[in-house]
C-alpha positions in Angstrom: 0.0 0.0 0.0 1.2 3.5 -0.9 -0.5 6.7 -0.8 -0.5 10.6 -0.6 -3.5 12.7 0.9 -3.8 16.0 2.0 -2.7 16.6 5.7 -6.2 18.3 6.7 -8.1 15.9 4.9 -6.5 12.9 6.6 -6.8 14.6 10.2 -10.7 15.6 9.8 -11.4 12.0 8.7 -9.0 10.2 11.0 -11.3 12.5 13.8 -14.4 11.4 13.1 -12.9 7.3 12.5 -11.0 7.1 15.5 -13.9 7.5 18.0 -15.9 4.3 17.0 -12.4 2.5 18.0 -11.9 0.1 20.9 -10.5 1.0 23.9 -11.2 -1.9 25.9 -11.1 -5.2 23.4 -8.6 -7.8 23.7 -8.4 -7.9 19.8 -5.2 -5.3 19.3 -6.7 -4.8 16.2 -9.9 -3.1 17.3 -7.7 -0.5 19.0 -7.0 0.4 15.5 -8.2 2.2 12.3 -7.7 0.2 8.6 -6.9 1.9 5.7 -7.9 0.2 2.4 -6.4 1.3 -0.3 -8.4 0.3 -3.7 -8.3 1.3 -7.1 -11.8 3.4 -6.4 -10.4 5.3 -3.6 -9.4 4.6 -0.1 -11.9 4.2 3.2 -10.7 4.4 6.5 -12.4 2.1 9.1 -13.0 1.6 12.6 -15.3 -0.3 14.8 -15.4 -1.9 18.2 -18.1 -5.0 17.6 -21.0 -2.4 18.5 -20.3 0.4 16.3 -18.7 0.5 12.8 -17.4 3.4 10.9 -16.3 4.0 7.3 -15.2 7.4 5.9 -13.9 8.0 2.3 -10.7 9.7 2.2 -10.2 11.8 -0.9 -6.3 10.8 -2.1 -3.9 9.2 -4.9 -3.4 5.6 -4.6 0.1 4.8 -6.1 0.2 0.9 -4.6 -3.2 -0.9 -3.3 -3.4 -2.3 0.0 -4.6 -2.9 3.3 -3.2 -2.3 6.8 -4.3 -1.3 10.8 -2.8 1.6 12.5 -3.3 2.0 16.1 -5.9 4.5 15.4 -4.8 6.8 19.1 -1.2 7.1 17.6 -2.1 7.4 14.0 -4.7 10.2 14.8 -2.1 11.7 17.4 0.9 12.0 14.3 -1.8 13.6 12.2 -2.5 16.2 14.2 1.3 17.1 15.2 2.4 17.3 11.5 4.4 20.2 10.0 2.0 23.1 9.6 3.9 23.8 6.1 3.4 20.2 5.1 -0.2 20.0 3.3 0.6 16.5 1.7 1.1 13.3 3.4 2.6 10.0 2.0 1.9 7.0 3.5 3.9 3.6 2.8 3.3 0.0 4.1 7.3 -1.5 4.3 6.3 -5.2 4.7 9.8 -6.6 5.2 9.7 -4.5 8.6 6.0 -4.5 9.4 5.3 -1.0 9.3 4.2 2.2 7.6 6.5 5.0 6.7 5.0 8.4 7.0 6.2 11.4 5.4 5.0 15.2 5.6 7.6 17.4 4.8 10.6 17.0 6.7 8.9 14.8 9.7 9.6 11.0 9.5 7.0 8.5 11.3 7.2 4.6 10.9 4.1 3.0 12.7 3.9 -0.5 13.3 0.8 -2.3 11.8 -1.8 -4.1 13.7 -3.0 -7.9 12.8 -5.0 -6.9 9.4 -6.5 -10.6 10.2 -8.0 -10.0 13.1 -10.0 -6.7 11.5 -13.7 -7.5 11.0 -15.6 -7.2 7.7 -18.1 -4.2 7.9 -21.3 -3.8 6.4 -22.7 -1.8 3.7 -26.3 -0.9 3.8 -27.6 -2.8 0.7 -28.4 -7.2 2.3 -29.1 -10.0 0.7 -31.8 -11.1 2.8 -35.3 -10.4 0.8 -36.6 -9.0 4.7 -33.6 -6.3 4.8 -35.7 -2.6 4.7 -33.9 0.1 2.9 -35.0 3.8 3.0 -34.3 7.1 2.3 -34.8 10.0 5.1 -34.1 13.6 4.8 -30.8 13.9 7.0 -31.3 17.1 8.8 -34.7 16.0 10.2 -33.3 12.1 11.2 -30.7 14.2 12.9 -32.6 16.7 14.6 -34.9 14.4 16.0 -31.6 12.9 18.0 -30.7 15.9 19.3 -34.1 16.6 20.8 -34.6 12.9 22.7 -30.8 11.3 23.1 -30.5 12.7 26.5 -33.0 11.0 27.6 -31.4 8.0 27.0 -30.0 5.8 30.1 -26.2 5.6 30.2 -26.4 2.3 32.3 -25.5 -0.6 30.5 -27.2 -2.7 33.8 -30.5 -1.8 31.7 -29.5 -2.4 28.4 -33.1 -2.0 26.5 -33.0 2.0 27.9 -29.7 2.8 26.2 -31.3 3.0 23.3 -33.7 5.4 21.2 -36.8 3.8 19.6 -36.7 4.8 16.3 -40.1 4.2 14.1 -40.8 5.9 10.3 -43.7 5.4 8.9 -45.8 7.0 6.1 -44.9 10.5 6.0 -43.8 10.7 9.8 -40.5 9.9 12.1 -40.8 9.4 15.9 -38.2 8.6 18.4 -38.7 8.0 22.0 -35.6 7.6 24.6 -36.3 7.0 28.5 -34.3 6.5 31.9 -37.4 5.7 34.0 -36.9 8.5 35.3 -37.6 11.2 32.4 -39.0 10.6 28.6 -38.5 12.2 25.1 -41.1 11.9 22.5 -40.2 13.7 19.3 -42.7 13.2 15.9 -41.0 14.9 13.0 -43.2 15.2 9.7 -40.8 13.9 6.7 -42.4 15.4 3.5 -42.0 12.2 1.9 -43.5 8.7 2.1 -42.0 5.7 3.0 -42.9 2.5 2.2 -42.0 0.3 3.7 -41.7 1.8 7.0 -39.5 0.7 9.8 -39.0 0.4 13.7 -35.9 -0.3 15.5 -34.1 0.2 19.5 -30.7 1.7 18.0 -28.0 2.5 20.8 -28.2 6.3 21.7 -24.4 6.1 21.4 -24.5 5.1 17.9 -27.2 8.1 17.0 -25.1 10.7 18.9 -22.2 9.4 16.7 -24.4 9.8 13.0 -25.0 13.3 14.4 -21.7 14.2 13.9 -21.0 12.4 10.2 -24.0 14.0 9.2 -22.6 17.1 10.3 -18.7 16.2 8.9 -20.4 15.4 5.9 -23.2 18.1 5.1 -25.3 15.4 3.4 -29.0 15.9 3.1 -30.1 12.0 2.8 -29.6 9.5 4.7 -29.9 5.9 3.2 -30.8 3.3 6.0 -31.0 -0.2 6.0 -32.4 -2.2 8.8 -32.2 -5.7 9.1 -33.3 -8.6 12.2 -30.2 -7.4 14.3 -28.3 -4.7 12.8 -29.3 -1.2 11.1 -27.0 0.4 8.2 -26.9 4.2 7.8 -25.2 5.9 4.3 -24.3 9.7 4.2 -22.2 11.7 2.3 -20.2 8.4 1.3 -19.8 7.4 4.8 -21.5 4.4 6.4 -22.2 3.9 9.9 -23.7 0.5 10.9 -24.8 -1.0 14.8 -26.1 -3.4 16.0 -29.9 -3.3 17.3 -30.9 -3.7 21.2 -32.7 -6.6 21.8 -35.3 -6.9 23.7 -39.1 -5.3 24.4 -38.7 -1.5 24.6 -41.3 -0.3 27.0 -44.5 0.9 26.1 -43.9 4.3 26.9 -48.0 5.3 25.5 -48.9 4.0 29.2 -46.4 6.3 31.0 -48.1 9.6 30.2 -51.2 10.7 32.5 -54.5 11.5 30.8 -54.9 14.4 31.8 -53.4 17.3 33.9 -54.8 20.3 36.9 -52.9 23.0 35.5 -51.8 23.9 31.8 -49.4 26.8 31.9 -48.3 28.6 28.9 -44.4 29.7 29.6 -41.7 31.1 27.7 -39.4 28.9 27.1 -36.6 31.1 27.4 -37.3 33.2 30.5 -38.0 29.9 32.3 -35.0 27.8 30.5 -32.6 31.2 31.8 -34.1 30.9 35.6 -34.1 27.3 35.9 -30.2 27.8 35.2 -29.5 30.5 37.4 -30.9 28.8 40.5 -29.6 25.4 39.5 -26.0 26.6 40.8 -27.2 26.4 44.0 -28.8 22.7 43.8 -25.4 20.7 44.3 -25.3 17.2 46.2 -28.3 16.1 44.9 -30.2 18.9 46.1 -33.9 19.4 44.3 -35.0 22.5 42.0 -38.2 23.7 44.2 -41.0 24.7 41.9 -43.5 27.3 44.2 -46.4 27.6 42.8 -49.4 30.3 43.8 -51.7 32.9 42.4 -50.3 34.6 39.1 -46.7 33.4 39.9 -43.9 30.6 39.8 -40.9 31.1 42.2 -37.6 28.7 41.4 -35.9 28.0 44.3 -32.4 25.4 45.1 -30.9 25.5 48.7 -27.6 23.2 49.9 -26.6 23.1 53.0 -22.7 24.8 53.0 -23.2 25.9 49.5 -26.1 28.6 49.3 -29.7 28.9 48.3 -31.2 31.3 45.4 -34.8 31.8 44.0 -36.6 33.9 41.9 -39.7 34.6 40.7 -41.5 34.2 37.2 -44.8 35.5 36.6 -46.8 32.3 35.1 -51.1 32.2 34.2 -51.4 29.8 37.7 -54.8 29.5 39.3 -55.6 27.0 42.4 -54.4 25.8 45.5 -50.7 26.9 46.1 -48.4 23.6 45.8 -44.5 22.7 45.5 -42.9 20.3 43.4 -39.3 19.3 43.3 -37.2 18.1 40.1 -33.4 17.0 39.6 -32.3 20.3 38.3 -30.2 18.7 35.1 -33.3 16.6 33.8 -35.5 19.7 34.2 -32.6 22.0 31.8 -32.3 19.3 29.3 -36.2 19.1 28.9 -36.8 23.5 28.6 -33.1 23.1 26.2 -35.0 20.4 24.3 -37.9 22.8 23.7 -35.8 25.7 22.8 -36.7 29.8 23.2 -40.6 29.8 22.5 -43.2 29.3 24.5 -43.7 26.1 26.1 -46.7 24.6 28.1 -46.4 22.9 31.4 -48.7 20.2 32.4 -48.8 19.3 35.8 -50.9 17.3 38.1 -49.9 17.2 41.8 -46.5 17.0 43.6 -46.1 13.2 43.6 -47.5 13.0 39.9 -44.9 13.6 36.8 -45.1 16.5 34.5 -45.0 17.5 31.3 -43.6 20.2 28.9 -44.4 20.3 25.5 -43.7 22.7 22.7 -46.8 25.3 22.4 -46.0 25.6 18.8 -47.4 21.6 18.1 -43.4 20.7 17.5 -44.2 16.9 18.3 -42.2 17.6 21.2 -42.9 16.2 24.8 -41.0 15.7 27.9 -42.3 14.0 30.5 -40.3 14.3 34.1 -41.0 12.6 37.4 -40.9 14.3 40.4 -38.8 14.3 43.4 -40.1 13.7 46.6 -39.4 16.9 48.8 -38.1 17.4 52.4 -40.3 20.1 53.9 
């Protein structure tokens, strides 16, 4: 294998590569990134079993060939080349089981990783007749992450709520992603109808990773192809693939009341710039107080050794006064979620979870459960 590239080139693509690699397999090889060298161009790849990556990466192929870098190193010489050096050759010496690297007067030779143990990597297009392929507008598939991938769980104990249930059907996209302890619904209309549709648990690690080749890549489809255990995406000439969660995802229809006491129309921002401010005093697992009462909604936090803040935002409230507590960073992510317009608030009672949904009909809800307070 022998090739030249441009310096930038090989350092944005080597970014994006280099985070689907291993960092805790037993296979050296999955520590690393491959670079396949063909007479149609080259691909750098990376994957750790879960998660695969491909990325094209624009350059002149002089020799064809196939070899694994450690993709930490490799990615670490990239970034500390010459600044005057725009080109980059890179050589695969068998004889000493290495690659030379040159960029201007700098000198690396990196020692190759077992090509054998490197997996084969899917493209999207199966063989199997029940393999679904689509097309989806990228900057709504992607957009639809953003809004519900926080709600997510990061414990891999309960494996079925790392994921984000992903479902497109006729003209319409919906994703839901829980913790048990909060819950993101986001419908996004598509413009276009699909047929067939599709509906899969994808690991919210592997969404939050198409977010940024979409964004590398500026691409506006996304080709996807779901099969019984794995789904494919293709944008901008790069192809992500996972596998699916197995399991039941939970039927998260049966988690939101059927109705609510109070409906409050907010803004989005005023509320979103309180609930920060007085955050900085909920530390140590200290609530956000929600006071409610005529005409008004005071924010409150208080930790022992630390502080206490509150403040006051005027809010359409009519009833019997009542507090409710939330973990401050669930209650942020939901008003971020929903962005700077107005929002409406659905509540019930202080034991009972609420709700905030977009006021503009965004598809948007965010349903939160309460904390228990201390009086």
């Amino acid at each position: 294998m022998k090739l030249s590239t441009a310096s930038a080139d090989l350092l944005a693509q080597l970014q994006s590569v280099s985070r689907v690699a291993s960092t805790r397999s037993a296979v050296q090889a999955l520590s690393g990134v491959q670079l396949a060298a063909t007479s149609t161009g080259v691909e750098l790849r990376a994957t750790d079993m879960e998660i695969a990556l491909r990325v094209p990466l624009a350059a002149e192929v002089a020799r064809e060939g196939t070899v694994v870098l450690p993709a930490r190193l490799l990615l670490d010489v990239a970034r500390s080349l010459p600044k005057g050096a725009e080109r980059v050759e890179l050589e695969l010496r068998p004889e000493q089981q290495d690659v030379e690297v040159i960029a201007g007067s700098a000198k690396f030779h990196l020692r190759t990783l077992r090509a054998e143990d490197f997996p084969p990597l899917p493209g999207v297009g199966g063989t199997d007749a029940d393999d679904t392929v689509v097309e989806l507008p990228a900057q709504a598939f992607v957009d639809t992450i953003e809004m519900v991938s926080k709600s997510a769980s990061r414990d891999e104990t309960r494996p079925i709520l790392t994921g984000i249930l992903v479902s497109a059907s006729g003209s319409e996209l919906r994703m839901v992603a829980t913790d048990s302890y909060r819950l993101s619904v986001k419908e996004t209309a598509l413009g276009v109808a699909l047929d067939p549709g599709f509906e899969a648990n994808v690991p919210a690690r592997a969404l939050d990773e198409l977010r940024s080749v979409v964004g590398t890549t500026g691409a506006d489809l996304i080709r996807i192809g779901v099969r019984s255990n794995q789904v494919v995406f293709e944008v901008g000439g790069a192809v992500l693939s996972s596998r699916l969660i197995d399991g039941q995802f939970p039927n998260y229809r049966q988690l939101i009341p059927d109705g609510y006491e109070h409906q409050l129309r907010i803004s989005g921002e005023e509320l979103g710039d309180v609930v920060k401010r007085i955050s900085l005093m909920a530390q140590k697992n200290a609530p956000l107080r929600l006071s409610f009462s005529e005409g008004e909604l005071t924010v409150s936090a208080q930790t022992p050794d630390v502080g206490e803040a509150s403040e006051p935002v005027p809010v359409p409230f009519a009833g019997e006064p009542f507090e409710i507590g939330f973990n401050p960073e669930f209650l942020r992510d939901g008003l971020d979620s929903v962005g700077s317009d107005d929002l409406i608030l659905k509540l019930i009672s202080p034991l009972r979870p609420g709700l905030i949904e977009g006021a503009d009909e965004s598809g948007f809800l965010y349903l939160i459960m309460p904390i228990r307070l201390n009086v």
